[in-house]
N, C-alpha and C positions, 0 to 999 in steps of 0.2 A: 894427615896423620902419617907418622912415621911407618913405612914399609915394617919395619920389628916391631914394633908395638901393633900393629893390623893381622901380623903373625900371629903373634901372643894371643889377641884375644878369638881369633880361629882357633885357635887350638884350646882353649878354654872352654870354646860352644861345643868343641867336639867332643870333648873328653866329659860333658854334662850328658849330653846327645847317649854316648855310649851307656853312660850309668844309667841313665833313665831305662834306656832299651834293655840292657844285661838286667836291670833291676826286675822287670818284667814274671822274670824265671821265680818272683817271692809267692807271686797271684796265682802262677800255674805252671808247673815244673816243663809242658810240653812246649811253652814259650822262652826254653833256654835259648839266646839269639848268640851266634860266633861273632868274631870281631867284623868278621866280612861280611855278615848279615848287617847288622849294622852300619856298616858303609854302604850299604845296597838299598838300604832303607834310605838315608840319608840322601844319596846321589842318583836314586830313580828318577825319570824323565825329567830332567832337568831342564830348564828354557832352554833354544839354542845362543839365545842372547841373553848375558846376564850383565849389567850396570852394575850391580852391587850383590855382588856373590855370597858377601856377609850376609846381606838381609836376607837371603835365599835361604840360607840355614838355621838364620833366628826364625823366618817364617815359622817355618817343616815346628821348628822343635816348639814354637809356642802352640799353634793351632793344629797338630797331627799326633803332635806327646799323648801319649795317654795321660790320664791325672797320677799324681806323687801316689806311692801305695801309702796302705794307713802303718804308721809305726807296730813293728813287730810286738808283740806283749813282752814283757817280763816277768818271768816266774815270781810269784810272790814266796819269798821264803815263808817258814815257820816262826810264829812270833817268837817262841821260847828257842829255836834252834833246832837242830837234829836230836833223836833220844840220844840219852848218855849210853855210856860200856854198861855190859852187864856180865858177870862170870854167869855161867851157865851151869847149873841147881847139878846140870847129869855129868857132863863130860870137860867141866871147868874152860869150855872154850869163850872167844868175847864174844859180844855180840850187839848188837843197838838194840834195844827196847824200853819201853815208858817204866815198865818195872821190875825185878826179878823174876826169872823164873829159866826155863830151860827155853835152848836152841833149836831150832826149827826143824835140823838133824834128829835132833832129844825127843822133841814134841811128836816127830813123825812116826818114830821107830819103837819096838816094843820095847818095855820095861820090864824087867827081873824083879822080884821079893826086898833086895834088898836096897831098891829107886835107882839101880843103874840100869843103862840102855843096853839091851843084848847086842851083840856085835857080831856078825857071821866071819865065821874066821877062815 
């Protein structure tokens, strides 16, 4: 096998090696591993004789990997979408809601005689 192509695919196992290990940090945030961590992991007690240095690193990453984590969720949207705008009944501001009415500001705060919101001034 060409010396450049035996390159290439080292650095393909390495660069899988690192993802796997950085991925870690998804399961448990105290498992965040630095790059050197991972070459540490990688190149711990190494044989002192190694014949094939590849297979040393497929070894490690097939039978030491932890398992793939499970695919993150994705948020289910809203069938119908976000609620639409609403002017708001008190103080004509927008606002998202299923139906009209007044603003959270509007709803919280006292109302005056004539349905507007008192305002301290």
């Amino acid at each position: 096998m060409a010396p450049l192509r035996e390159q290439g695919r080292r650095e393909s196992r390495l660069e899988e090696a690192v993802g796997i290990l950085a991925g870690l940090r998804h399961g448990d945030a105290r498992l965040t591993l630095s790059v050197r961590d991972v070459h540490r992991t990688l190149t711990a007690e190494l044989p002192v004789v190694m014949k094939y240095p590849a297979g040393v690193i497929a070894y490690r990453l097939r039978e030491l990997a932890p398992p793939p984590l499970p695919a993150l969720p994705t948020p289910s949207p809203r069938a119908d979408g976000p609620y639409p705008f609403q002017d708001c009944d008190g103080c004509e501001r927008v606002f998202r809601a299923a139906a009209p009415g007044r603003c959270r500001e509007c709803r919280s705060g006292p109302v005056t005689a004539s349905g507007d919101v008192a305002r301290a001034a």
